[in-house]
N, C-alpha and C positions, 0 to 999 in steps of 0.2 A: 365677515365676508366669506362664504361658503364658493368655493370653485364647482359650476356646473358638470362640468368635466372629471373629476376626482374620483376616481374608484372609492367604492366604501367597500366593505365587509359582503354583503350579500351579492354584490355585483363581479365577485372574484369568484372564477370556476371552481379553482380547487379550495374554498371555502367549506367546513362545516361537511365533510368528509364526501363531496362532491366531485370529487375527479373522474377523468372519464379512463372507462379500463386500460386504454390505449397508454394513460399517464402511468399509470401504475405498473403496468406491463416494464416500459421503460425503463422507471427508476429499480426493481428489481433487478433488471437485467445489466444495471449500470451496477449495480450495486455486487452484482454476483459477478460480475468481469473483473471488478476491482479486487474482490476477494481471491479470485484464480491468480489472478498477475501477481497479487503479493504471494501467494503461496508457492508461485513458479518462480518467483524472484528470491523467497528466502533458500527454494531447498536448490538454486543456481548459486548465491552467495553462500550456501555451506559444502557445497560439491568442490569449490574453486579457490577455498579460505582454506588450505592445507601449510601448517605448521610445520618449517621445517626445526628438528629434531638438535641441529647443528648448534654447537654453542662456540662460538670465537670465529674467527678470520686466517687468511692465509698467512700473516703476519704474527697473530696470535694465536696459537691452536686450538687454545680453550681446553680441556678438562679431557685429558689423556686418559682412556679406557684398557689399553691395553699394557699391562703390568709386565714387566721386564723380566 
């Protein structure tokens, strides 16, 4: 039993490298926004990811540098 209705293969636009420039246009454009936002987003997370230097707490002082 075949469905009249059922997309096959030939009847899909973007089949068989048939996209219309408008789709393509698109998906680049998605595609290079995605690329920007992670690259603004990594060199945000390495701007903001600052290691402090400190080792120990107020209670513990941690590794005394300066010699007596």
């Amino acid at each position: 039993m075949r469905l009249t209705d059922e997309p096959n293969m030939d009847t899909i636009d973007d089949y068989n490298n048939n996209e219309t420039p408008e789709k393509k246009r698109t998906i680049r454009l998605i595609i290079l926004g995605l690329v920007v936002f992670a690259i603004i987003g990594g060199f945000v997370k390495y701007q903001f990811s600052t290691v402090s230097d400190y080792i120990g707490t107020a209670n513990e002082p941690g590794i005394e540098l300066n010699r007596k």
